[in-house]
C-alpha positions as CSV (number, residue, x, y, z in Angstrom):
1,X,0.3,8.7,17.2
2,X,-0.8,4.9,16.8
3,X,-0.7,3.3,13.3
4,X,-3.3,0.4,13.2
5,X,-1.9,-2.5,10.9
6,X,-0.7,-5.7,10.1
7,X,3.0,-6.6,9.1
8,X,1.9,-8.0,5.8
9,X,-0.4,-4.8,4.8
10,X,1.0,-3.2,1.5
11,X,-1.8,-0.4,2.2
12,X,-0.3,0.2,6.0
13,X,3.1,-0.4,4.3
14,X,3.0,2.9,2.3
15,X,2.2,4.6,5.4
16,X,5.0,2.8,7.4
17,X,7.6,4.1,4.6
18,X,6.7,7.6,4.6
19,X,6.5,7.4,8.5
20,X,10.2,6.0,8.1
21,X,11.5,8.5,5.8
22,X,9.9,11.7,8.1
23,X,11.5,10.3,10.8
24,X,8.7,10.5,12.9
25,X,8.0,8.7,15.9
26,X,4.5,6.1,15.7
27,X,3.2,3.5,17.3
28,X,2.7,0.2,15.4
29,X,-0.6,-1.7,16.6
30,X,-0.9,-5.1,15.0
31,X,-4.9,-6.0,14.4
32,X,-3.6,-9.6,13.8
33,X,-5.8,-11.3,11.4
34,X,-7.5,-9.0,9.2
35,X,-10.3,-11.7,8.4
36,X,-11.8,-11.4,12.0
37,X,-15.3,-9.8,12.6
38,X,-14.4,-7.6,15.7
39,X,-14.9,-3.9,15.2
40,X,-12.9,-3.1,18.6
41,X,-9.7,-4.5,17.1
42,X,-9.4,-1.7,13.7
43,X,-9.3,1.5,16.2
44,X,-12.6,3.0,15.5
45,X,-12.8,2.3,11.3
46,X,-16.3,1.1,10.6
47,X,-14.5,-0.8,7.4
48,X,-12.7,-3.0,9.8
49,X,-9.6,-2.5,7.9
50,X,-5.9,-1.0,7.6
51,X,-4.5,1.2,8.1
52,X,-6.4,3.7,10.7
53,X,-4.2,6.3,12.5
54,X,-5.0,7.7,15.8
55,X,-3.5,11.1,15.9
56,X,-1.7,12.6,19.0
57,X,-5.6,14.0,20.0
58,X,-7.4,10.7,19.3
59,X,-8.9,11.7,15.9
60,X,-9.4,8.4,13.7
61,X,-8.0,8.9,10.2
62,X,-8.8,5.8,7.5
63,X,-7.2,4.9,4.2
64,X,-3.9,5.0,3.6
65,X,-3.3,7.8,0.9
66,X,-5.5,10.1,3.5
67,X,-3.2,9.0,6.1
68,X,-0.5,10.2,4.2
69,X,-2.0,13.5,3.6
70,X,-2.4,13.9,7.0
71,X,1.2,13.4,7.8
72,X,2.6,15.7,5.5
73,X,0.2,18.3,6.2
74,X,1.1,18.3,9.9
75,X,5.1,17.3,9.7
76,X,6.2,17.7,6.6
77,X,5.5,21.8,5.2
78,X,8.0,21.6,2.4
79,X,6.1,17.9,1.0
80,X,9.8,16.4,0.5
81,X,8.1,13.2,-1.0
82,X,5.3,14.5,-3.0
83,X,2.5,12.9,-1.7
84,X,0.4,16.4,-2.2
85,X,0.8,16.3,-5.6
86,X,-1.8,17.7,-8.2
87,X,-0.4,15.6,-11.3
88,X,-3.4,14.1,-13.0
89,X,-0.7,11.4,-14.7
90,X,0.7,10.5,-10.7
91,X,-2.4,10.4,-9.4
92,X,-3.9,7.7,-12.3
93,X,-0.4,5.8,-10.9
94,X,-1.7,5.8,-8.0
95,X,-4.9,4.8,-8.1
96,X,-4.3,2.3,-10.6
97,X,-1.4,0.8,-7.8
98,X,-4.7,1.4,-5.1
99,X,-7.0,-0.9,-7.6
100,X,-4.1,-3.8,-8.4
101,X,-4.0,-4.1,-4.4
102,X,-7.5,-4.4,-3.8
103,X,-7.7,-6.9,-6.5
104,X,-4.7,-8.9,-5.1
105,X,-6.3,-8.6,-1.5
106,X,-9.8,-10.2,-2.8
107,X,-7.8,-13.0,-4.1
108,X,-5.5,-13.4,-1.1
109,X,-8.7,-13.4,1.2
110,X,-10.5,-16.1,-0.6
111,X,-7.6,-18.0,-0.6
112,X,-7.3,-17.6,2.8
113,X,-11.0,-18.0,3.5
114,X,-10.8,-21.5,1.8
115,X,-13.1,-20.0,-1.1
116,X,-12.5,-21.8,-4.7
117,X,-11.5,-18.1,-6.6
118,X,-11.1,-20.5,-10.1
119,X,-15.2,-21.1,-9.4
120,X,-16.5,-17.9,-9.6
121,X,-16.1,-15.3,-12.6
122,X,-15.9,-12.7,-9.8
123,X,-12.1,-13.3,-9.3
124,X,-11.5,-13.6,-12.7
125,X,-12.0,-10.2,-13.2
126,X,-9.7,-9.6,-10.0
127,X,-7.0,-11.6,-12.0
128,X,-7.6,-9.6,-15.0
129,X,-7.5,-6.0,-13.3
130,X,-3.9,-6.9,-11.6
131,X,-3.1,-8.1,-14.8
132,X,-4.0,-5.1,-16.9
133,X,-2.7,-3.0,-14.0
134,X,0.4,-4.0,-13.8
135,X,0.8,-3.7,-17.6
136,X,-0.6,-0.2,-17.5
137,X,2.2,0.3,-14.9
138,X,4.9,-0.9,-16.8
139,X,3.6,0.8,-19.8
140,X,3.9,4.4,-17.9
141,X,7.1,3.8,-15.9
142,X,8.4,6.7,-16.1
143,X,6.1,8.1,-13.9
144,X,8.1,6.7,-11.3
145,X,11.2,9.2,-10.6
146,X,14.6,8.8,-9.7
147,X,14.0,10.3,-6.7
148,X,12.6,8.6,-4.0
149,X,8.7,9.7,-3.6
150,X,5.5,8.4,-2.3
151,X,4.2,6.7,-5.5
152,X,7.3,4.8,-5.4
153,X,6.8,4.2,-2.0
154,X,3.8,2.5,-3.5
155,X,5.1,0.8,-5.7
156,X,7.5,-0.9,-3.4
157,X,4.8,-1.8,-1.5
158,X,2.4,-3.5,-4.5
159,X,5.3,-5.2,-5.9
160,X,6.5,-6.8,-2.3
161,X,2.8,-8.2,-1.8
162,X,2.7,-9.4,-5.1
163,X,5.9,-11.1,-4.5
164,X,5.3,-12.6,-0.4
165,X,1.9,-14.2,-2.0
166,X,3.2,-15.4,-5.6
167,X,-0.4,-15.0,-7.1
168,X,1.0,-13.5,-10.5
169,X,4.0,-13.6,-12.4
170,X,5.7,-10.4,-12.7
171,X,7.3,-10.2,-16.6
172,X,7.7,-6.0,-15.2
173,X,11.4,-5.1,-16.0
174,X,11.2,-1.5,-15.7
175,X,8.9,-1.5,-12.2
176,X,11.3,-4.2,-10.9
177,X,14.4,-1.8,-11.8
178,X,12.3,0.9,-9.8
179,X,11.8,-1.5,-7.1
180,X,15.3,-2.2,-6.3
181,X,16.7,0.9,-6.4
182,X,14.4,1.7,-4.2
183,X,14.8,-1.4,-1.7
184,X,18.3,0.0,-1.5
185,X,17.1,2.3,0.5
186,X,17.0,1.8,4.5
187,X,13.9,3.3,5.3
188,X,12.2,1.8,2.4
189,X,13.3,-1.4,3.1
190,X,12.8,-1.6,7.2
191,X,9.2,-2.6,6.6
192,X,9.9,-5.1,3.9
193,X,7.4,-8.2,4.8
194,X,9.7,-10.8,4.4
């Protein structure tokens, strides 16, 4: 299996965590700058973004949390790090995590892109949804188990991006307790970006 991604990716990071903590053996294929235009570089996804797995028989899986489906489905029977779960409460944790990280990305890539984010009401609400998101996950934190699990796998990987680009303060105490107890972790912390 190849995982398509960039070092920095807190979307391909999630991915790289569970792959870590299954133990299972994957290719890492750096796309390099995920601002470029060329479709031959994102291994087939028509989104031109990471993280895309090619599967042991060339099949193209996009999106991280289906990525992670896939992996438990095929190597992981007994779901050790409940990524199948069915809990309407994990799963608002989750998407709420997927939303603060698409918002973060818009801002990093305008930033990046040389475009004036404080110009445009359009970012605004970015700032506002990782705002309210982050609050929302602090509000609910103990979703977020002792044991080690994908959603906190998740969360490690928000929080790190949030922290390598320095875009928001982060006035979390109980998702930055999470956090490092779970960066005490080797496999979590392997694919740390800094």
């Amino acid at each position: 299996m190849k995982l398509h991604y960039t070092p920095k990716s807190h979307f391909a990071r999630k991915n790289r965590i569970l792959i870590d903590a299954l133990g299972l053996s994957v290719e890492l294929v750096d796309v390099g700058n995920v601002a470029t235009h060329n479709p031959d570089l994102f291994a087939g996804n028509p989104l031109m973004k990471v993280p895309t797995l090619i599967t042991d028989n060339g099949q193209a899986i996009f999106e991280s949390d289906h990525i992670a489906d896939y992996l438990v489905r095929q190597h992981d029977c007994k779901d050790r790090f409940q990524v199948l779960t069915n809990d309407t409460d994990m799963l608002n944790a989750r998407a709420v995590m997927n939303g603060v990280m698409t918002a973060e990305v818009e801002l990093v890539m305008a930033d990046r892109t040389g475009i004036d984010a404080n110009k445009y009401q359009r970012y605004d609400k970015f700032r506002l949804t990782v705002d309210q998101g982050m609050q929302w996950l602090e509000n609910h934190a103990t979703l977020f188990a002792a044991e080690p699990n994908y959603t906190g796998f998740h969360l490690v990987s928000l929080w790190d991006h949030l922290v390598l680009y320095q875009m928001f303060d982060l006035p979390y105490p109980h998702l930055q307790a999470h956090v490092e107890r779970l960066s005490e972790i080797k496999f979590v912390n392997k694919s740390a970006p800094f």
